[in-house]
VMD Tcl script that builds the backbone (N, CA, C; Angstrom):
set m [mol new atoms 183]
animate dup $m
set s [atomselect $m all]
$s set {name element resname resid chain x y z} {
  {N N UNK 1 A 101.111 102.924 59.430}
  {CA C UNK 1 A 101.833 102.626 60.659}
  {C C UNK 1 A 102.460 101.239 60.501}
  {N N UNK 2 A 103.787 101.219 60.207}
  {CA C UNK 2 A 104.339 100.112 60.485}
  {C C UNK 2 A 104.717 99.164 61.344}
  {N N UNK 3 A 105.192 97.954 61.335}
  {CA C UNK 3 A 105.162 97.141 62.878}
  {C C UNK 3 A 105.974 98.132 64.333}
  {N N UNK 4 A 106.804 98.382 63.432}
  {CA C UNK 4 A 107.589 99.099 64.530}
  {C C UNK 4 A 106.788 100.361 65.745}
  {N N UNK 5 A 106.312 101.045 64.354}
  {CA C UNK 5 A 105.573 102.088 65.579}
  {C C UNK 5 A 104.383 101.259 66.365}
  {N N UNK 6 A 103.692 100.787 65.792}
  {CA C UNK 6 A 102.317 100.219 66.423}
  {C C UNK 6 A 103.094 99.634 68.363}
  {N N UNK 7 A 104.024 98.856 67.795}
  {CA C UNK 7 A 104.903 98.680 68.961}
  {C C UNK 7 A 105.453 99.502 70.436}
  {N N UNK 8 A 105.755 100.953 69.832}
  {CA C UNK 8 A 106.797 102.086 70.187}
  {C C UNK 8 A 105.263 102.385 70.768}
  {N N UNK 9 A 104.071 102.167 69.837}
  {CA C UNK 9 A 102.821 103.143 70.489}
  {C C UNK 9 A 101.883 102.458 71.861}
  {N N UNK 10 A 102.230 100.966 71.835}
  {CA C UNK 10 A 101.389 100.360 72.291}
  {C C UNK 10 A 102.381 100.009 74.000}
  {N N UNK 11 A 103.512 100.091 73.807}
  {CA C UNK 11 A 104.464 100.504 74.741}
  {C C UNK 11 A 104.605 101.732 75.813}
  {N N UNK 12 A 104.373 102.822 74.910}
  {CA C UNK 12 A 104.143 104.481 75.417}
  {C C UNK 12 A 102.683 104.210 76.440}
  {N N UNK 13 A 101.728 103.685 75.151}
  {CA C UNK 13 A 100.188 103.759 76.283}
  {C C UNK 13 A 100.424 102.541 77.439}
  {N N UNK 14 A 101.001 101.567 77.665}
  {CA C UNK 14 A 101.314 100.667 78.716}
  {C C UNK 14 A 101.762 102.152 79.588}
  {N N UNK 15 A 102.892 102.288 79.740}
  {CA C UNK 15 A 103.791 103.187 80.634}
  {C C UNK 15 A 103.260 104.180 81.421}
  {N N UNK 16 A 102.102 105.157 80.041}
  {CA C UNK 16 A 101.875 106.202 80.511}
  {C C UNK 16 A 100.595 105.530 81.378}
  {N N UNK 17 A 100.230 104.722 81.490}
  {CA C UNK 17 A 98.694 103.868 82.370}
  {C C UNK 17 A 99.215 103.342 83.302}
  {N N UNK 18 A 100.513 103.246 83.602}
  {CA C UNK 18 A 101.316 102.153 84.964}
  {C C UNK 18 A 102.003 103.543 85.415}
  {N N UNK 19 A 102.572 104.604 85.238}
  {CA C UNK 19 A 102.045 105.763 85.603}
  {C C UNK 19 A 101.018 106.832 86.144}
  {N N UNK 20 A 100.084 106.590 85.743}
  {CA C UNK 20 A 98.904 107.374 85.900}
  {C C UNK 20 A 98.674 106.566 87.173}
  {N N UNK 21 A 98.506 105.508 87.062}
  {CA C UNK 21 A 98.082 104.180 88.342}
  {C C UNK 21 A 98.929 104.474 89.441}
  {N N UNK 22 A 99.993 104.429 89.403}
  {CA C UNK 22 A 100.758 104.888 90.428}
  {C C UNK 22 A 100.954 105.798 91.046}
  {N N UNK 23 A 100.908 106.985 89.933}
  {CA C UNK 23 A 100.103 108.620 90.897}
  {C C UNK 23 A 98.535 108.221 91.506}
  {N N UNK 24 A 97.534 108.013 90.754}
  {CA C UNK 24 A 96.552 107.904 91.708}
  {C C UNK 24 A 96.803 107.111 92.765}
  {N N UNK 25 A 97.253 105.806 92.687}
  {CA C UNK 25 A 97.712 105.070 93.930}
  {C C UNK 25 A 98.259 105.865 94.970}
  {N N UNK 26 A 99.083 106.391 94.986}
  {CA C UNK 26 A 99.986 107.406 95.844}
  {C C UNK 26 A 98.899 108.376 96.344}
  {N N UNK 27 A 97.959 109.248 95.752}
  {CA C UNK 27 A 97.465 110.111 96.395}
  {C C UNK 27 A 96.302 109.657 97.194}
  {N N UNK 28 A 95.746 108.590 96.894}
  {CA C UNK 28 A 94.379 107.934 97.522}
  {C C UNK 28 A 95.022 107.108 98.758}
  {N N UNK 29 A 96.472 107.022 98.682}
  {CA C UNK 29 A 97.309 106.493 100.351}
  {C C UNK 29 A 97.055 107.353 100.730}
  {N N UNK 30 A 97.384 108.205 100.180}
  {CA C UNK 30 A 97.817 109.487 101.461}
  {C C UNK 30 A 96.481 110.084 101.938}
  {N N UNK 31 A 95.415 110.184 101.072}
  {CA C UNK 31 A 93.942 110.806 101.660}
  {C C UNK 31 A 93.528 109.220 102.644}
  {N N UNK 32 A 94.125 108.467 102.049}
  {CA C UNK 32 A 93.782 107.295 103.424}
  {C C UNK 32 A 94.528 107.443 104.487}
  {N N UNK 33 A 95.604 107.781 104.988}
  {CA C UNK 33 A 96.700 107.572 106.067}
  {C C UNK 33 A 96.220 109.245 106.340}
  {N N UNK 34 A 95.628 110.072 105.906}
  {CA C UNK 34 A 94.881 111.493 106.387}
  {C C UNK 34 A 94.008 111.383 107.387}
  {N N UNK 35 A 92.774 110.331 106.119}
  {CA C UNK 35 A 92.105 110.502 106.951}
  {C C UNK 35 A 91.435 109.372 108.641}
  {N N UNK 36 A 92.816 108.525 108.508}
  {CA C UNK 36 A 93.244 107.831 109.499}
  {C C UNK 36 A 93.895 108.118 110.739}
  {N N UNK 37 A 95.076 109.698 109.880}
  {CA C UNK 37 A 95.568 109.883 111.572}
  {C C UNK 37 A 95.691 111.639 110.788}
  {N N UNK 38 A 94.665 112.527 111.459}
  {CA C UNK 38 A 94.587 113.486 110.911}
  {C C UNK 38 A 95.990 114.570 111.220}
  {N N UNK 39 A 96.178 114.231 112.602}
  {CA C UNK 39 A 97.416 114.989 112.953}
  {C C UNK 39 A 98.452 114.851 112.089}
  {N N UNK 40 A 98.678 113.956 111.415}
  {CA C UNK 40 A 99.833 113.836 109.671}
  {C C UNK 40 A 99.220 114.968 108.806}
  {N N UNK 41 A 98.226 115.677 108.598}
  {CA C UNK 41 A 98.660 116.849 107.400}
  {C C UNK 41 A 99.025 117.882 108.479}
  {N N UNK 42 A 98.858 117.852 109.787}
  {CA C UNK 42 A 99.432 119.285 110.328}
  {C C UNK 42 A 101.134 119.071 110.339}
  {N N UNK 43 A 101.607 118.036 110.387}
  {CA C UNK 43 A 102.883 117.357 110.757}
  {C C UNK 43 A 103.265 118.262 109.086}
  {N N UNK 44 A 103.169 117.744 108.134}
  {CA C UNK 44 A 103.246 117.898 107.161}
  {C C UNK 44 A 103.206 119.192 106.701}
  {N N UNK 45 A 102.248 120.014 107.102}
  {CA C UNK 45 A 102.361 121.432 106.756}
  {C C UNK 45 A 103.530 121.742 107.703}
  {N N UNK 46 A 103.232 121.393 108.807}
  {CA C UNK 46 A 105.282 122.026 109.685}
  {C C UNK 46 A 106.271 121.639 108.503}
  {N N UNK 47 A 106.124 120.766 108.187}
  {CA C UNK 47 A 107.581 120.752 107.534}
  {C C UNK 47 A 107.617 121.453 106.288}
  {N N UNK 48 A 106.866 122.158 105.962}
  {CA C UNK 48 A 107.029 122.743 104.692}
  {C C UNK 48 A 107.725 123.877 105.196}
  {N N UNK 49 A 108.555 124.640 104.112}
  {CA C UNK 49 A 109.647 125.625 104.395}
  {C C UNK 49 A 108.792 127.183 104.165}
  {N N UNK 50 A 109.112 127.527 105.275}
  {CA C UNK 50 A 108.336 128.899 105.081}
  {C C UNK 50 A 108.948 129.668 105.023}
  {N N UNK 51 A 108.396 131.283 104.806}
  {CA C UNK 51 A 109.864 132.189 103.945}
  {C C UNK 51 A 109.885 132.068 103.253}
  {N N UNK 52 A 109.363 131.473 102.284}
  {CA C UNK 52 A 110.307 130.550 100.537}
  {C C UNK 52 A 110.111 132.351 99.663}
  {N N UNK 53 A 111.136 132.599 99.476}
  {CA C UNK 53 A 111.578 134.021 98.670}
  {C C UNK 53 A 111.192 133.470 96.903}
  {N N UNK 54 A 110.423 134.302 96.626}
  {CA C UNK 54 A 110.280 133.670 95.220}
  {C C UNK 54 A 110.533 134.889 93.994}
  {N N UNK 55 A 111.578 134.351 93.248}
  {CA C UNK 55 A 112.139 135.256 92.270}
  {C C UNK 55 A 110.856 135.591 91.288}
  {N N UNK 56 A 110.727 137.177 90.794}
  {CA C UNK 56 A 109.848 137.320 89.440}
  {C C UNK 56 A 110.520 136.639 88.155}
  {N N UNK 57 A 110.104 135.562 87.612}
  {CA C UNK 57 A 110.723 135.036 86.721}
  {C C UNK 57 A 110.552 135.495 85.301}
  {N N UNK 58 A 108.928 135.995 85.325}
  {CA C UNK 58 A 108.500 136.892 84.109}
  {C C UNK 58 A 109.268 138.132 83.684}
  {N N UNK 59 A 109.822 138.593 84.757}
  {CA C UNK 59 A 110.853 140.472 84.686}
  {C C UNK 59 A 111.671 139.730 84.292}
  {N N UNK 60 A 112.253 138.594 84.064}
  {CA C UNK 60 A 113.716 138.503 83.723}
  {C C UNK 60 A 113.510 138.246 82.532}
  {N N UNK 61 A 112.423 137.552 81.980}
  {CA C UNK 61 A 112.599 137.116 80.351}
  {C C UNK 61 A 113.178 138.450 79.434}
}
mol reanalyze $m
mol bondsrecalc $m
mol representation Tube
mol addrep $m
């Protein structure tokens, strides 16, 4: 492994960890602001689109 990759590699694992951090961050808000004002996941399920028609994607291959 030359300088370069050690670099390219030690870069990738920064990113993909300031990533990962930021999804967990995001979901441990939201189970906090849940379980703070519970009426937000019913709010939340309203807005999801219902009906959603979903194509067989497997028959088409």
């Amino acid at each position: 492994m030359d300088k370069l990759d050690a670099h390219v590699w030690v870069l990738d694992t920064v990113l993909d960890m300031i990533i990962y951090a930021g999804v967990n961050g995001l979901h441990r808000s939201s189970e906090a602001l849940i379980a703070i004002y519970p009426e937000l996941e019913q709010e939340v399920e309203a807005m999801k689109p219902k009906n959603v028609v979903r194509f067989p994607t497997r028959q088409l291959r």
